[in-house]
Wavefront OBJ file of the C-alpha trace (Angstrom):
o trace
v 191.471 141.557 76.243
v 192.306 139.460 79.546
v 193.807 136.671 81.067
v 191.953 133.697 81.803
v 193.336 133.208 85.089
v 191.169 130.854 86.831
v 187.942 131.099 84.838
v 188.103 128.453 81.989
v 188.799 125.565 84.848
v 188.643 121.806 84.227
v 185.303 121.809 85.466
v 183.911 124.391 82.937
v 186.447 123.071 79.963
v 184.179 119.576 80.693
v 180.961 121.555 79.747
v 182.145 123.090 76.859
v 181.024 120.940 73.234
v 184.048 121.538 71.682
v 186.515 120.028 74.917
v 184.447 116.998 76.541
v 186.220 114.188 77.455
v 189.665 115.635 77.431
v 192.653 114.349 79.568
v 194.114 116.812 82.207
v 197.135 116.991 79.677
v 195.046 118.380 77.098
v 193.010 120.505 79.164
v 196.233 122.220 79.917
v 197.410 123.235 76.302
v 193.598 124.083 75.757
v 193.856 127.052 78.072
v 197.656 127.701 77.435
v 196.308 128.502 73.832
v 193.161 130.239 74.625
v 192.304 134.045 74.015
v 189.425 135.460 76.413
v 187.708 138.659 75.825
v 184.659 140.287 77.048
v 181.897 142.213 74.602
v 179.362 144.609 75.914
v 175.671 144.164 74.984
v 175.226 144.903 70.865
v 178.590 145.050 70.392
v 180.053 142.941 67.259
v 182.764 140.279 67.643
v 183.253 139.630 64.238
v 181.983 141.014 61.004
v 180.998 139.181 57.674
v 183.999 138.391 55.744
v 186.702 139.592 58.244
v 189.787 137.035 57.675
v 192.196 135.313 60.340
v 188.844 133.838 61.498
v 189.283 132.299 65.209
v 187.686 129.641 66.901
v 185.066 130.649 69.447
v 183.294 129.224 72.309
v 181.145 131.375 74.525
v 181.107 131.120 78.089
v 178.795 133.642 79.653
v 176.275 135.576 77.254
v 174.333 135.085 74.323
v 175.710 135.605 70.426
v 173.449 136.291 67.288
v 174.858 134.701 64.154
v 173.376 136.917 61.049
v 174.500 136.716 57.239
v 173.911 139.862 54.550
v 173.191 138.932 51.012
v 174.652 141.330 48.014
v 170.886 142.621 48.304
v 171.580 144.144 51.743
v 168.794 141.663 53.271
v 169.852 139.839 56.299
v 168.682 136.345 58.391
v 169.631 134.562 61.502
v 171.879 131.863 60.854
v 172.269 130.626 64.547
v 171.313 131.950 68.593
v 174.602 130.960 70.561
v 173.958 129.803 74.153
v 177.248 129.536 77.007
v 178.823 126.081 76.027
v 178.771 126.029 72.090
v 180.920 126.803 69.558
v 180.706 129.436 66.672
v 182.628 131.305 64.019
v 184.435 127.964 63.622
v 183.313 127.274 60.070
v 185.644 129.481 58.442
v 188.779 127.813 59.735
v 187.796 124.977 57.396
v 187.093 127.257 54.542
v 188.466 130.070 53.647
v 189.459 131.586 56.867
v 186.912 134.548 56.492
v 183.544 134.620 58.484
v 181.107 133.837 56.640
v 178.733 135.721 58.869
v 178.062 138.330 61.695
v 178.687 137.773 65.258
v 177.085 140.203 67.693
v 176.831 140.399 71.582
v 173.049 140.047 72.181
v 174.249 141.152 76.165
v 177.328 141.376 77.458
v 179.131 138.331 76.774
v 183.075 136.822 78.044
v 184.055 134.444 75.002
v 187.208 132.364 74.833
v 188.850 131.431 71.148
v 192.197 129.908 69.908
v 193.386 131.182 66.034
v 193.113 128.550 63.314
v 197.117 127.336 63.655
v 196.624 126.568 67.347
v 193.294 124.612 66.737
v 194.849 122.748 64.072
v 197.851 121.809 66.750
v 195.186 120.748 69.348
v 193.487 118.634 67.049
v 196.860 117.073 66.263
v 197.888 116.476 69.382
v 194.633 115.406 70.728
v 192.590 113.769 68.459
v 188.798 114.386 71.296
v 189.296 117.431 69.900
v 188.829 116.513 66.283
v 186.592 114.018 66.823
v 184.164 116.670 69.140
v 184.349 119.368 66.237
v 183.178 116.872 63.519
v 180.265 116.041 65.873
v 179.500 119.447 66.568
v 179.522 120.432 62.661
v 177.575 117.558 61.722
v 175.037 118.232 64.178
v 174.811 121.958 62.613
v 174.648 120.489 59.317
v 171.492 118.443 60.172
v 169.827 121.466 61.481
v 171.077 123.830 58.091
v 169.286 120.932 56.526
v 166.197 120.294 58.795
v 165.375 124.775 58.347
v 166.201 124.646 54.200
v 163.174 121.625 54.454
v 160.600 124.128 56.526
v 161.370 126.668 54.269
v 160.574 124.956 50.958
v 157.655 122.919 52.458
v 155.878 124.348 55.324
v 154.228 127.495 56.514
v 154.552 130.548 58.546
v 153.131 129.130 61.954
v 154.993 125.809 61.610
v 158.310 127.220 60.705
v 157.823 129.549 64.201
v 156.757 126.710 65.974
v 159.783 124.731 65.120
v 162.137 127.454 65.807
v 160.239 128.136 69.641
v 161.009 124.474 69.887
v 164.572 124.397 68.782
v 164.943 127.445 70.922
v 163.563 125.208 73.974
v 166.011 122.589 73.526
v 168.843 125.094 73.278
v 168.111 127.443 76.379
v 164.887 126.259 77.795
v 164.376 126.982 82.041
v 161.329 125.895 83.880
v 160.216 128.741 85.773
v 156.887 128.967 87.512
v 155.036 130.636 84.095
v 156.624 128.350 81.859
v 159.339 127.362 79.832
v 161.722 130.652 79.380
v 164.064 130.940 76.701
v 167.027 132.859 77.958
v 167.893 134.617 74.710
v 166.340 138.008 74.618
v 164.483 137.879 71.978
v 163.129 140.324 69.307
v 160.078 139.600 67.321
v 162.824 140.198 64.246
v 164.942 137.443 65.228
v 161.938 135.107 65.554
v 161.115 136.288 61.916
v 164.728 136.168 60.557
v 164.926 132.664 61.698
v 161.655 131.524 60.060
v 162.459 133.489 56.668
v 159.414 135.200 57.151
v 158.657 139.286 57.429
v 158.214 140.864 60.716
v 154.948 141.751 60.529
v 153.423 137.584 59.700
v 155.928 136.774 62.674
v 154.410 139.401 64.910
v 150.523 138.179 63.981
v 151.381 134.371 64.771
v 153.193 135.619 68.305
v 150.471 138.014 69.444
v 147.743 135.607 68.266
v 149.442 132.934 70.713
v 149.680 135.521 73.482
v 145.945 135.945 73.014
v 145.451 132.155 73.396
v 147.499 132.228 76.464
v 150.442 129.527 74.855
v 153.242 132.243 75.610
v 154.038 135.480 77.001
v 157.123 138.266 76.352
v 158.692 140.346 79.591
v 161.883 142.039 79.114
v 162.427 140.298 75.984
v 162.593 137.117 77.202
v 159.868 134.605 75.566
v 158.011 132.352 78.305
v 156.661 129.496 77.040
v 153.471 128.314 78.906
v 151.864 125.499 76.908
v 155.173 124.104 75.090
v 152.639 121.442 74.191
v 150.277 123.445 71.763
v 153.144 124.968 70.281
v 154.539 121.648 69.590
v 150.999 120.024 68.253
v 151.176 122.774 65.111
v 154.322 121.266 63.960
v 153.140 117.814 64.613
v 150.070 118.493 62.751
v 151.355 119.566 59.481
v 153.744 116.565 59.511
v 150.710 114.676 59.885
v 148.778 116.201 57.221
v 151.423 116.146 54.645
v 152.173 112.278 54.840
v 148.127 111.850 54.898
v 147.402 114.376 52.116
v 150.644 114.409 50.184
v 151.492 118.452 50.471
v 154.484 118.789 49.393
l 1 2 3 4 5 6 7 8 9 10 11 12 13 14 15 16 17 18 19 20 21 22 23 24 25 26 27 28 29 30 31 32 33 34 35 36 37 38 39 40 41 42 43 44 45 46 47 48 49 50 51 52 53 54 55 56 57 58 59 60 61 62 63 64 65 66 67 68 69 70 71 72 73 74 75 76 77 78 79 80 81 82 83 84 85 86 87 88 89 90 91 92 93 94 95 96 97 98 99 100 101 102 103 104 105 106 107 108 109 110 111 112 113 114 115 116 117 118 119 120 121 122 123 124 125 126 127 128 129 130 131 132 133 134 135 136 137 138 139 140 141 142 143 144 145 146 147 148 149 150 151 152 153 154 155 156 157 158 159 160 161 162 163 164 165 166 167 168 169 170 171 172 173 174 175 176 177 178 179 180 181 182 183 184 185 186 187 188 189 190 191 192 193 194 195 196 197 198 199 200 201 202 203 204 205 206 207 208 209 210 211 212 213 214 215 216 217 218 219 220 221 222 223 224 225 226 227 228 229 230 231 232 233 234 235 236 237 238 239 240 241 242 243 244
């Protein structure tokens, strides 16, 4: 554990999801309130089910969200990139993590326990009104991944997660679009709710067409546009054909 000292600074606090548009007031109690601590690459943060649940926002890093059924099998819920929130779900619940959090690299996260949330959020209302935003917004996508599960295949349900990963992380380098989350073909496959081995055919197959291309984990990206087109085209065909 540490001191946050001058790291979480009123510049930074302004990036972060959870604390835009507070007042230098609020800023204040944010970081009078926050916890910091730094995790070395793979190790966990949190475990599935663990109670006094915290608040979390990462700063520096990369987090992968994973949940265990009673089966023992296990998908990604959720690829955290510096700025956004996570582990904040079970303050509203139960106060038990619903899920795994693990240090895909080393990673310095900041959190604040459930009672001193609940204070900021009473005493500045931003705060409130950012984390129902930020919920909502995972919500839509919880909703958008349950739809590509129950209605489209393999290569569209990669495609869409390449693209979300974009969005998130996305850097134009000079091959491509790389997503800064290093990346196993197993997380690509958790995501999708799909095996390993059909995730693994789709990627290499793309290699081969020159679309993308892996070094040191780290997925580049080189024609975002064909990747996008597969989505687009089974979106297409299933208003024009009726696939459901």
């Amino acid at each position: 554990m540490m001191t946050l000292g001058t790291t979480l600074t009123r510049r930074t606090l302004a990036s972060l999801e959870l604390f835009r548009g507070l007042l230098p007031a609020a800023q204040q109690d944010v970081v009078a309130s926050a916890r910091a601590q730094r995790f070395i690459r793979n190790a966990r943060i949190f475990n599935q089910g663990d109670s006094n649940a915290r608040a979390h926002v990462l700063l520096d890093g990369s987090v992968r969200i994973s949940q265990s059924g009673s089966d023992g099998a296990q998908i990604v819920m959720r690829l955290i990139a510096p700025g956004e929130m996570f582990g904040t779900v079970a303050l509203f619940t139960d106060h038990r993590y619903p899920a795994d959090a693990e240090a895909m690299t080393d990673t310095f996260e900041v959190s604040w326990s459930g009672a001193d949330l609940l204070k900021l959020m009473q005493r500045h209302p931003q705060v409130a009104t950012n984390a129902l935003k930020i919920v909502g917004k995972r919500l839509q996508e919880a909703q958008d991944r349950m739809r590509e599960l129950s209605t489209q295949r393999v290569e569209q349900r990669v495609a869409h997660a390449i693209v979300r990963l974009i969005r998130q992380t996305g850097r134009e380098t000079e091959d491509g679009i790389a997503i800064m989350f290093p990346l196993r073909r197993k997380d690509i496959a958790d995501i999708c709710g799909t095996t390993l081995y059909s995730a693994s055919r789709i990627l290499t197959a793309w290699e081969k067409a020159g679309w993308l291309v892996t070094r040191d984990q780290r997925l580049i990206v080189r024609k975002p546009s064909e990747i996008r087109r597969i989505g687009e085209d089974l979106r297409g065909l299933r208003r024009g054909k009726g696939i459901a």
